[in-house]
Each structure stands twice: as C-alpha cells, then as structure tokens.
C-alpha positions as CSV (number, residue, x, y, z in Angstrom):
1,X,9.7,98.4,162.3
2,X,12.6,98.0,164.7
3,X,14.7,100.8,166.3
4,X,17.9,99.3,164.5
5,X,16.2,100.0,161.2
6,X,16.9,103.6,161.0
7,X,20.5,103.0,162.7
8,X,22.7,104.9,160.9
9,X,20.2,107.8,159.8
10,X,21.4,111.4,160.7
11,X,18.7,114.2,161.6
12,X,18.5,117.0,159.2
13,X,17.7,120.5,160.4
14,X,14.6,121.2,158.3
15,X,14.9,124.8,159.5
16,X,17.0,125.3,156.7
17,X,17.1,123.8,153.2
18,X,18.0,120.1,153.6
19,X,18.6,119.6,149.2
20,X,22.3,120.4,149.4
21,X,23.1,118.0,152.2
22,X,23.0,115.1,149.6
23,X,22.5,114.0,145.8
24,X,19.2,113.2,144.2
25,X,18.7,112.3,140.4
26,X,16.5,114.8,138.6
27,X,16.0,115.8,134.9
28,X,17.7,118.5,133.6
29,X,15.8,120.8,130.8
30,X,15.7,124.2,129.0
31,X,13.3,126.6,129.5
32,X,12.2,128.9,126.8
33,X,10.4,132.3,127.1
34,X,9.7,135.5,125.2
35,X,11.5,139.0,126.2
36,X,9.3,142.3,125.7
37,X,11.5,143.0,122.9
38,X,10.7,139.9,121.3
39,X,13.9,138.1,122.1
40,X,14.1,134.7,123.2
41,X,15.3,133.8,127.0
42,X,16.9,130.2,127.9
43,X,17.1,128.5,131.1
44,X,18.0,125.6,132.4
45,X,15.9,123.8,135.0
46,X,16.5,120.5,137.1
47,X,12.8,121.2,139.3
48,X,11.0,120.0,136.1
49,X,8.5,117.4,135.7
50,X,5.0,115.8,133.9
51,X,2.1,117.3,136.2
52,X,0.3,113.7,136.1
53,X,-0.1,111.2,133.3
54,X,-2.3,113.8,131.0
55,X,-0.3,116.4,128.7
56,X,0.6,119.1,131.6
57,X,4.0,120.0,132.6
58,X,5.1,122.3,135.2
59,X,8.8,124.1,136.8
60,X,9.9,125.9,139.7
61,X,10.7,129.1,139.5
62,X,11.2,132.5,141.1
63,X,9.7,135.5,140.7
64,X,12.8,137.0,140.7
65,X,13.9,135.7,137.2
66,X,12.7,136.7,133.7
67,X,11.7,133.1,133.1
68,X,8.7,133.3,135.7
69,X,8.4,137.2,134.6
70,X,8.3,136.2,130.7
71,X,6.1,133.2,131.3
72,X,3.3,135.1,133.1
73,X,3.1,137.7,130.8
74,X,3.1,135.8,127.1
75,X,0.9,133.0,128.8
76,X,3.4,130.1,127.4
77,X,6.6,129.0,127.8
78,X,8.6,125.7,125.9
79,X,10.3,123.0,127.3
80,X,14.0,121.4,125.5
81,X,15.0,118.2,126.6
82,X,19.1,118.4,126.3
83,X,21.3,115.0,124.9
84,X,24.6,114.6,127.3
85,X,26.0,115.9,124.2
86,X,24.8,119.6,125.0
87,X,25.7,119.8,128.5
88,X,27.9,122.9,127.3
89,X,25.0,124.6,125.6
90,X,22.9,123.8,128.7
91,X,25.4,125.5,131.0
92,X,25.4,128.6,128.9
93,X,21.8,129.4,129.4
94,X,22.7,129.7,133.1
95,X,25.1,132.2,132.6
96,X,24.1,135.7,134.4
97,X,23.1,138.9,132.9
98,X,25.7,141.8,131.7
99,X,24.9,145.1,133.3
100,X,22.8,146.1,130.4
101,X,20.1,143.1,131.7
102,X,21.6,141.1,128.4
103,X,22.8,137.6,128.2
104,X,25.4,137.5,126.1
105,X,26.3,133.5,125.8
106,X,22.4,132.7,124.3
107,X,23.7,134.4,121.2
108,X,25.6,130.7,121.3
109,X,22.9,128.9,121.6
110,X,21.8,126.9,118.1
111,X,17.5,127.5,118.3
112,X,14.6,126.1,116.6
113,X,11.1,128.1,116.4
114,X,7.9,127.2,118.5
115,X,5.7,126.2,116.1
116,X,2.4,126.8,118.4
117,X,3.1,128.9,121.1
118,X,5.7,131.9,120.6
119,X,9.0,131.5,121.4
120,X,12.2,128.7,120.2
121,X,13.5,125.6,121.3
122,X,17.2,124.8,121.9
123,X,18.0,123.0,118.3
124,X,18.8,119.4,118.4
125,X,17.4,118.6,121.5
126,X,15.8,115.4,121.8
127,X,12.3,116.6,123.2
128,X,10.6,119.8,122.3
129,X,7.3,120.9,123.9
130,X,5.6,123.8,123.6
131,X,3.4,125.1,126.7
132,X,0.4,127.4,126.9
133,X,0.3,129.1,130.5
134,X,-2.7,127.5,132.7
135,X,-1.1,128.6,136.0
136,X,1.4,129.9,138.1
137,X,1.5,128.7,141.6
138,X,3.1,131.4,144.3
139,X,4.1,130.6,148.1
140,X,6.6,127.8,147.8
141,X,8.9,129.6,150.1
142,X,10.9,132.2,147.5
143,X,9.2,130.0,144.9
144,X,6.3,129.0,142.4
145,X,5.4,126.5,140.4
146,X,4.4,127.2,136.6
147,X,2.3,124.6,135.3
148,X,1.2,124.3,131.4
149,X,-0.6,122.5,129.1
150,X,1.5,121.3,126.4
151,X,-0.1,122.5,123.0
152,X,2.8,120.5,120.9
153,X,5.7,117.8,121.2
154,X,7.7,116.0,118.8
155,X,10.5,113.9,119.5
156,X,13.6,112.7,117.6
157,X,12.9,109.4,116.2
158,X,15.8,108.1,117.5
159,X,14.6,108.5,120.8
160,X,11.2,106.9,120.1
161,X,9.6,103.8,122.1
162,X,9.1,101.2,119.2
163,X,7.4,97.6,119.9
164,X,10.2,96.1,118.2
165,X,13.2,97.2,120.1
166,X,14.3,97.2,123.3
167,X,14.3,99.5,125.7
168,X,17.9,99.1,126.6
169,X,18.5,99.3,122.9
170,X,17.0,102.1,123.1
171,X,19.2,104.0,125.8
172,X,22.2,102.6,124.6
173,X,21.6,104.2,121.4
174,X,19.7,107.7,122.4
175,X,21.2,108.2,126.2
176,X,19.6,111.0,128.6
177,X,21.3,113.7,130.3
178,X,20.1,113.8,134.3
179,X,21.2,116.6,136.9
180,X,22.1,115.2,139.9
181,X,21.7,117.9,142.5
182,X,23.9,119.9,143.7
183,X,25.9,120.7,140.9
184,X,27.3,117.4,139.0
185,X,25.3,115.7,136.0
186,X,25.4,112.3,134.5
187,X,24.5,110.1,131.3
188,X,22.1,107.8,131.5
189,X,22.5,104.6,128.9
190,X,21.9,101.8,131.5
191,X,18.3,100.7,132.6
192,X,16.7,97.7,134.7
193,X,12.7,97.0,134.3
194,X,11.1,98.0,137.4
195,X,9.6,95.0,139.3
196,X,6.0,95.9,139.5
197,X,4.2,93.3,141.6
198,X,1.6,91.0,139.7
199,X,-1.7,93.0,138.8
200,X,0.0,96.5,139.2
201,X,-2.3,99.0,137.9
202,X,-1.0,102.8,137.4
C-alpha cells in the first residue's frame, strides 16, 4: 500500500474517546428491566448487537444505571426493536430521573408483557426478545457488557423474511429505525445486496 493511500487521513488522539469525532450507523433498541418494586425500567441503547450467529444478544452499559443494576439482580433483561415511527417513545425512555429516583415519561410509554422472562416490551415494536442473564462483562473503561441468551422472540409479520418477496419489498414496506452516533437517527427503506465473492461461506 502506497503512502498516498492514507493521504487525507487525520490522527485521532486515542487518549480520549475518538466516537464523537464522526458518525457511525448503529441500531437503536429499548432495553427492558425490572425495578425492586416490581416496576418496569426502559432504556434506549445504540451499543447493541447479536453476540454471534447462535440466539445470544448482548449491550453496553454502566454500572452506574439501573439498567445494568436491574439486569444483574433479576438475571434477564428484554430487548424492543423501535419502527422510525416511535422515535418519540424511544427518546422518552432516555429521559432522566425526578429527584424521587422516578421517571416520570415511562408512564407514556404503551408496554407489552414478557411472556418468559419478567419484565415488558415497548408495545408495537417490531422485534421483541426476551433475555435470561448469562453474563455481565466489567472493565470496558466505565463500562460492561451484558450478554443474554434469548429465551423468546417473535416478530411482526410484516417484518418477516418470506421466499416470495423481496428483500427491498421488504424494507420499503417495514423500514428500520438506526442511530447514527452522535445524536441524529435515520430510516432505513433502501438496501443493495452485498457482493459476496463466489464460494463465500459465513
């Protein structure tokens, strides 16, 4: 590789954290966990991905936050997949506590039960899955990483791979909310197939 291939690249001090210096596409999901008390907590999280191609999911968090607090305790957590549609609902789970350690704006929030593990799902979401608690991961600076086995999943139909539709089809009709980090979102309805090289094996 020639020196005038990386022309234009600009060093990043990694003595600080480089993620706000530009955008990268991400999902964007709701966390759910069980209170002491029994209530439900929301979150939304964008660090949130499949752990491999089994059924294991996993999300940063901090230990800080009653998400990671909740989780640890209850052993389970659940997982809402948002429509662009609910970007509203997704921004009120982020809103902070009141003095009394409340959060007022998930008394907004339209929920569905967990039918496996305890807790609720955010209602109308396009992808539920409920998690049980295999382990929580400390050490990633002020950060873990909560990983789960999902127990349960169901899906809207609409947004269902079929054999006799197409993919784009698909997107056009069922579109997907991503979180492009730092701070702005977008709606996904437009796809390309990817061009795997012949005899590409996952």
């Amino acid at each position: 590789m020639s020196a005038e291939s990386n022309s234009g690249l600009v060093q990043l001090d990694v003595s600080q954290p480089i993620w706000d210096r530009f955008f990268w596409v991400a999902p964007l999901v709701v966390v759910g966990t069980r209170e002491p008390g029994g209530e439900i907590d929301f979150a939304p999280k964008h660090m949130a991905t499949p752990l491999g191609w089994q059924n294991h999911f996993g999300f940063v968090c901090t230990p800080r936050h009653r998400t990671y607090q909740n989780a640890k305790r209850e052993r389970a957590f659940t997982v809402s997949y948002p429509r662009p549609d609910q970007i509203v609902l997704t921004s009120l789970a982020a809103a902070p506590r009141c003095g009394s350690e409340d959060k007022p704006s998930l008394a907004a929030l339209p929920t569905a039960p967990a039918e496996v593990v305890p807790g609720a799902l955010l209602r109308d979401a396009y992808l539920h899955l409920e998690c049980q608690l295999e382990e929580i991961v400390d050490g990633f600076g002020d950060n873990s990483l909560i990983a789960g086995k999902i127990v349960s999943a169901r899906a809207d139909e609409t947004a269902l791979r079929v054999t006799d539709q197409d993919d784009q089809d698909l997107l056009a009709q069922s579109p997907l909310l991503a979180y492009l980090s730092p701070g702005r979102y977008t709606r996904i309805d437009r796809s390309f197939s990817f061009p795997f090289p012949a005899g590409f094996k996952r």
